[in-house]
N, C-alpha and C positions, 0 to 999 in steps of 0.2 A: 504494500500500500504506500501511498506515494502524496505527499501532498505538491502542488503547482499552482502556482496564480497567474491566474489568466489575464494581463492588464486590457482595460477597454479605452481605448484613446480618444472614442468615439461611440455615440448610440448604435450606430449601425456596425460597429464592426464583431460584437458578437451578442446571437442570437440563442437563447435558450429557451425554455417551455415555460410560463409563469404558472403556476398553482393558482386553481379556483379562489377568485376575489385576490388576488394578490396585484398590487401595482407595480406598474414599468418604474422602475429608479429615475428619480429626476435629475438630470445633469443641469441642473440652470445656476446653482449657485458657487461653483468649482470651490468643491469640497470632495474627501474623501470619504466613502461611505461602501460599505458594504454586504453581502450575506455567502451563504456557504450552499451548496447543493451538489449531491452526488450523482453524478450522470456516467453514461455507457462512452468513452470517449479513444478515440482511434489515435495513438500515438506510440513513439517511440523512444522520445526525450523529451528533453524541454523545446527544442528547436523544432522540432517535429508538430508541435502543438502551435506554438507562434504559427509555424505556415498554415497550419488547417487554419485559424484567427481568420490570416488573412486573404485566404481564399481558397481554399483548399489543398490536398498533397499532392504531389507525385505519384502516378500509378505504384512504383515498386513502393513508397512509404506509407502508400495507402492500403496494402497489401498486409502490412504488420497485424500481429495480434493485439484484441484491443483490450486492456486490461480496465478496471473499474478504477477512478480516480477522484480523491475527494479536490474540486476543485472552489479556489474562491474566485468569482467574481467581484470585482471592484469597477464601480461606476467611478472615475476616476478625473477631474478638471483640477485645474490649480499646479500641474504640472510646472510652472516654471519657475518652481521655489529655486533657491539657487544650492547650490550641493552642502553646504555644509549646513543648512539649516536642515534639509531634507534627510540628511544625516542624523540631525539632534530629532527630529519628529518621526525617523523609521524605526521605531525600534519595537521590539515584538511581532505583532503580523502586520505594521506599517513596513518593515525591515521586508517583509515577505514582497510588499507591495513592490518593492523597489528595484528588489532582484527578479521578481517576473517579468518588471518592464524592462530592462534591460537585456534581459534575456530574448522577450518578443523582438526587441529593436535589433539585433547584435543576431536573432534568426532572420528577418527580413531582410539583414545584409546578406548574410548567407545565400538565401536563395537568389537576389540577384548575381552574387558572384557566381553560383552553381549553372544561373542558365549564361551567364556573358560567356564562360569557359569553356561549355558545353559549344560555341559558336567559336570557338577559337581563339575568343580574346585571351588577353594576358590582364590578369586583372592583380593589383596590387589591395596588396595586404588592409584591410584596415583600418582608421585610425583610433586611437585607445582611447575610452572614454574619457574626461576630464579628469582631474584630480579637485579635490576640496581646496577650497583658498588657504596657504599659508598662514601663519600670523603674521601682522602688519609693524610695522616699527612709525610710533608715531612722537614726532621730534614737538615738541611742546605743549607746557601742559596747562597751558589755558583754558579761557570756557573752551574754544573751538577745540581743542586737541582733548579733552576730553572728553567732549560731547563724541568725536568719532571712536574714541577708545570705549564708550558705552555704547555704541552703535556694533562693536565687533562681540567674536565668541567670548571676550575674558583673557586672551593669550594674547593676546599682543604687548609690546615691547614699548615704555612710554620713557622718550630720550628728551631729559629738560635741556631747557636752552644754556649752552656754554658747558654739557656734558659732551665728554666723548663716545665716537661713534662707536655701540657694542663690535667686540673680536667675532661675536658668537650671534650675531642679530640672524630672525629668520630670513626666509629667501623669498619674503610678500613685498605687499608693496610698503613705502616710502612715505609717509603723508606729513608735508612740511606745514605744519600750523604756528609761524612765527607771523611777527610782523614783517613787514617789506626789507627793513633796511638790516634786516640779518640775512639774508638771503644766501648773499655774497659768501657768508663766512659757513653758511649751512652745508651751501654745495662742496666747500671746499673739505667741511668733512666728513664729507661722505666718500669711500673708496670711487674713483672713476668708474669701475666696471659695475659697480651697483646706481648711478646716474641714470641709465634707464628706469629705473623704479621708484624713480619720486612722484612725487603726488602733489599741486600748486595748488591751494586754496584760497590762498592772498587777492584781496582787488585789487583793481588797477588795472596798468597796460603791461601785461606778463613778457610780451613773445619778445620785443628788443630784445628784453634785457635775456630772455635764457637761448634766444638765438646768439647772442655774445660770451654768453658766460658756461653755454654747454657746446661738443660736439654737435656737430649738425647731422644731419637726423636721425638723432634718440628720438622713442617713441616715449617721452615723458608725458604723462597726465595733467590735465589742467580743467579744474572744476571751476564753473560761477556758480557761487550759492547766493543763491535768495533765500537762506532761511537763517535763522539766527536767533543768538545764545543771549539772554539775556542778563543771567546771571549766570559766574561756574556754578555749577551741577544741575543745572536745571533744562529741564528738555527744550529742544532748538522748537522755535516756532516757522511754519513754514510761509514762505511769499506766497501763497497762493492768491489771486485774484478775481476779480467779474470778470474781467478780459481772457485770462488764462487760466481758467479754474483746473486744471490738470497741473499746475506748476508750472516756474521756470527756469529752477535750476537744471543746467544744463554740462555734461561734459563731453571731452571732443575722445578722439577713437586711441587714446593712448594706451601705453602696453596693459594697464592695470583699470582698462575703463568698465569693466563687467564688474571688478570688484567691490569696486564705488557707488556703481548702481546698487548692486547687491548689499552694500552697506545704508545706500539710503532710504530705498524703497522697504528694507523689512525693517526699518525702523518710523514707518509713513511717511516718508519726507519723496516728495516726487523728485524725480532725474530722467532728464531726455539726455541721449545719446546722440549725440551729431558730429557727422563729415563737414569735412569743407565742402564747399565754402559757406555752409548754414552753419556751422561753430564760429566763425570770424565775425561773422552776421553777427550771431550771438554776445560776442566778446567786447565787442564793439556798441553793441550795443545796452550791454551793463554799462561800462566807462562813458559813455553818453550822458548817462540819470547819473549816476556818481557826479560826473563834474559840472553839468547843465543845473541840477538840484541844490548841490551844496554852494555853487559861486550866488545863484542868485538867494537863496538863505542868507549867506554873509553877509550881501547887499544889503540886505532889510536884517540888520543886527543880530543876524544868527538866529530868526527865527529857526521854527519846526519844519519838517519836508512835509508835513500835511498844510502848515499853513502855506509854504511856498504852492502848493498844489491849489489850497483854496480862495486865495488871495492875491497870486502872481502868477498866475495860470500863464498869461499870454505873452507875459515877459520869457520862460522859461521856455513855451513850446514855441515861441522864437528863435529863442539860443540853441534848441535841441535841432532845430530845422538847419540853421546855418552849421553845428557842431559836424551834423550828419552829410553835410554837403561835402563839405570839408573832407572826412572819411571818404565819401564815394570815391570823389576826383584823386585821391591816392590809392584805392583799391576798386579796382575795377569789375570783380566781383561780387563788391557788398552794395547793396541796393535796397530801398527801403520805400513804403509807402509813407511820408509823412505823418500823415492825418492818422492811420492807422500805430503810427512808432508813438505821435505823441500822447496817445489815448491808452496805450497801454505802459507808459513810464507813468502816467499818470495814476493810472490803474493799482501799477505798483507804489507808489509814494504814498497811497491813501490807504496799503497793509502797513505799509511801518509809517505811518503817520505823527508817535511820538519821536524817532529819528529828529537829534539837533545835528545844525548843519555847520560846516566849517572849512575853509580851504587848508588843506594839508595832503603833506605827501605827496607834496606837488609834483614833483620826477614821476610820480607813477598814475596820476588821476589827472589834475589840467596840463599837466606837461605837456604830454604828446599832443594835446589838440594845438596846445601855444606854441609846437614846431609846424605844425603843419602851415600854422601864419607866417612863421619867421620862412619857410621854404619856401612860399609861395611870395612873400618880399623879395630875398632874394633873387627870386627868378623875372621878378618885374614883373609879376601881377599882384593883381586886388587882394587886399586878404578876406580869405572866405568864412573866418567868424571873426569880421569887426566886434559883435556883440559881446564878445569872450573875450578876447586881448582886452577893451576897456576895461570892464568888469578890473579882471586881474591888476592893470594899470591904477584906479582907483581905489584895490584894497593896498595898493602897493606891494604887491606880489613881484612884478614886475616893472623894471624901468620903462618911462614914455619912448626911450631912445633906444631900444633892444633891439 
């Protein structure tokens, strides 16, 4: 006697007899749920059973003797927990669940390599299922650098600012929760060959500066969070809006970008996944509201970014409209609806609406738009956000003569 679980990946993929008054399983709310039922069933293995699933055997496997097997059916959605959670939730006959589906998935490969081979192909081997995420080594231990070390399983590695990099750190990813202006001295200690495995959560204008200061093309991580810590230890609250109620933190396709997701989403925090050139879009478009929000705040004595939102509405999605021009005509990629970009900054300034505003950190927030003036002087045109050079000029940020 044998037990096997049969995974359903679908309503239609496998069919049994239901007992008088008995109901079909509801798959609508992806959850795991199950029952048991002993039936007459034709196989030879476990691989042998996945292909009857998914459409029946082979004459010669159909030919086998059919022994009686207590099989469980599992109506089965929610499938795309990420492995190390699905780890901590299999255990007992969840554990059964896990290893049947793999089993059906790892037979379905099978029979296509059986019939490609059978036609003469050469078919290669193939590829091994994932492994569970590593533990994470996370370099500071602020609200943000804690908040994602309560986001992981408990094993991860938490390196304070101005410790040395561990001999012995795991082989996950990297997550730099410093301020900006450590950055420099962060990367420097970390071995080079683990440089691929960092993780930027910092705002601002990231890429100069790690197009400068890293080998050119690591596939280093770089997240924009809209969600935020208010106090250490307290749960992050997320950006979510009326404009973009699904969230807008967003990360780009770096080597460790499944794991980030996988760290935000099972802790409720949404995260989009984005290629270029919707990541730049994206990138570009946080440092937009960061510098368009907090200059014209400082203007009106450092109000709130809810009162800049409710009060100097027209002022800001001005400056957001010239900031963005600006960006266009140096990337030629990123392109934006206006009406549409200023409605949903706005969207956003009116979730974090107690947000005080302040020009700082200028290198990484108004900087780069106040180059993009100064480039475009020197090239003998117009500059394309007058509204921003005064601003800045006014708080005396910068000189009138720059």
């Amino acid at each position: 006697m044998c037990q096997l679980l049969l995974p359903m990946v679908s309503p239609t993929v496998v069919k049994h007899e239901l007992a008088a008054g008995e109901q079909e399983p509801s798959t609508s709310n992806f959850s795991v749920r199950s029952h048991w039922t002993s039936t007459q069933t034709t196989c030879c293995s476990t691989e042998a059973m996945a292909l009857r699933i998914h459409g029946g055997l082979t004459p010669a496997i159909s030919a086998l003797h059919a022994p009686r097997v207590h099989t469980r059916l599992a109506v089965v959605e929610n499938v795309s927990r990420m492995p190390r959670q699905r780890h901590m939730e299999n255990k007992g006959p969840g554990r059964c669940f896990a290893q049947g589906l793999a089993a059906g998935v790892a037979a379905l490969a099978f029979r296509g390599r059986v019939a490609r081979a059978a036609e003469g192909e050469e078919v290669p081997a193939p590829s091994p299922l994932p492994e569970e995420f590593p533990p994470a080594i996370i370099i500071g231990g602020g609200r943000l650098g804690e908040a994602f070390a309560k986001m992981g399983m408990g094993s991860d590695v938490i390196v304070r600012r101005g410790d040395a990099f561990p001999t012995d750190a795991p082989k996950g990813p990297i997550y730099v929760c410093t301020r900006n202006d450590a950055l420099k001295d962060i990367i420097a200690s970390v071995p080079a060959d683990r440089h691929e495995d960092l993780v930027f959560v910092q705002n601002g204008a990231l890429v100069p500066f790690l197009d400068k200061n890293l080998q050119p093309g690591l596939p280093v991580t770089i997240l924009l969070v809209y969600f935020a810590v208010a106090k250490k230890g307290e749960p992050p609250l997320d950006g979510k809006t009326d404009t973009d109620p699904e969230g807008l933190t967003a990360v780009n396709t770096g080597k460790w970008a499944q794991e980030v997701r996988w760290r935000l989403t099972t802790s409720n925090l949404a995260c989009r996944m984005l290629r270029d050139p919707e990541f730049m879009q994206a990138y570009w478009e946080k440092n937009l509201w960061i510098a368009a929000y907090m200059l014209v705040g400082a203007l009106h004595d450092g109000c709130t970014v809810g009162d800049v939102e409710a009060k100097h509405r027209k002022e800001v999605d001005e400056l957001i409209a010239q900031l963005a021009t600006g960006v266009a005509a140096a990337n030629a990629d990123v392109r934006w609806d206006k009406l549409l970009l200023c409605d949903r900054l706005a969207a956003y300034a009116r979730s974090v609406a107690h947000f005080p505003t302040a020009v700082k950190e200028f290198e990484w927030r108004n900087g780069p738009f106040y180059d993009i003036s100064l480039q475009a002087k020197a090239a003998g045109r117009p500059d394309p956000c007058p509204q921003h050079t005064a601003g800045l000029e006014k708080l005396g940020v910068v000189g009138k003569d720059a």
